[in-house]
C-alpha positions in Angstrom: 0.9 -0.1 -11.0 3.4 -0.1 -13.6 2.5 0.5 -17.0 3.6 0.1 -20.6 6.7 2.7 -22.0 4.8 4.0 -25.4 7.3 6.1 -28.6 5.7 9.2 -29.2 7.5 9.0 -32.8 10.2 7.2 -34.2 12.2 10.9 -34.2 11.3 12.1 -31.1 13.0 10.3 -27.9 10.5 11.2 -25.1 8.6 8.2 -23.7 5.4 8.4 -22.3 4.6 6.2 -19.3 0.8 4.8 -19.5 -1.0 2.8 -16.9 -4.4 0.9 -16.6 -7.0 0.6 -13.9 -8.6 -2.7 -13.9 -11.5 -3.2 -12.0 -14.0 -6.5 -11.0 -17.2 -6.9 -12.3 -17.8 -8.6 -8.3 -21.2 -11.0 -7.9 -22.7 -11.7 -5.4 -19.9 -14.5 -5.1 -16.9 -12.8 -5.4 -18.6 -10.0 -2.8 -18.5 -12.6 -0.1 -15.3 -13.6 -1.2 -13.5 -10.7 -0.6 -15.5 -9.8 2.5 -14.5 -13.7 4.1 -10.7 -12.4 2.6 -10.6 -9.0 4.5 -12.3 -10.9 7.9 -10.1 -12.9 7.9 -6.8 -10.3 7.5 -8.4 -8.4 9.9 -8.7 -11.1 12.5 -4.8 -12.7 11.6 -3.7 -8.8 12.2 -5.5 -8.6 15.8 -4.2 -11.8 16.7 -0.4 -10.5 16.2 -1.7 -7.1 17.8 -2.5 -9.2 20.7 0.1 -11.0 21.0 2.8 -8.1 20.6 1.1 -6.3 22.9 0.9 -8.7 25.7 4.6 -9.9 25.0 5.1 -6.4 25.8 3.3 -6.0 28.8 5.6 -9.4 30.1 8.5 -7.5 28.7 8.0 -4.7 31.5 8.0 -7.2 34.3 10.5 -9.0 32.8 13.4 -8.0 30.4 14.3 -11.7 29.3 11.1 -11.5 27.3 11.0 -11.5 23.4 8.8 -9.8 21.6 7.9 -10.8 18.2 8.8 -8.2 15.7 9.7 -9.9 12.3 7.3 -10.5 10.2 8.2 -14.5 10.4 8.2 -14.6 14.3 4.1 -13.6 13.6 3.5 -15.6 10.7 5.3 -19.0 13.0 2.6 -17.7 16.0 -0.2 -17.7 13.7 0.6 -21.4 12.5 1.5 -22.3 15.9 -2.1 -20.5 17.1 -3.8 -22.2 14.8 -3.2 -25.6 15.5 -3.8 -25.0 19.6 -7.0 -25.8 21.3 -7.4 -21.9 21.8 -8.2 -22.0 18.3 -10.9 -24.7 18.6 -8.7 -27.1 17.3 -6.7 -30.4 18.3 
């Protein structure tokens, strides 16, 4: 985290590089919060896993095959995912 250049002395031309640590004062609101946020990371990350991985598994049989590698190709699949009926959604 980047922090603030402090003067030791007007005379004197060292810097000294401070930083802070902030930290949440979580309730039982924010908790969940942040739980429902890392669950659903988590399952956005598996869902690219799984779709690398079985991209991959077509690539062997099949060298025409793309695999999704860019961080855009995963973030278009998730949108497009989404929006399927495997998502439970029409």
């Amino acid at each position: 985290m980047p922090g603030f250049v402090v003067r030791v002395c007007e005379t004197d031309c060292m810097a000294r590089q401070t930083s802070f640590r902030f930290t949440v004062a979580a309730t039982t609101a924010v908790d969940a919060a942040f739980a429902r946020h890392a669950g659903v990371a988590r399952f956005a990350y598996n869902q690219c896993l799984r779709k690398v991985k079985d991209r991959r598994d077509a690539q062997r049989l099949d060298r025409s095959v793309d695999v999704l590698w860019s961080g855009s190709s995963l973030v278009n699949h998730i949108n497009t995912w989404k929006r399927s009926p495997t998502a439970g959604r029409t």
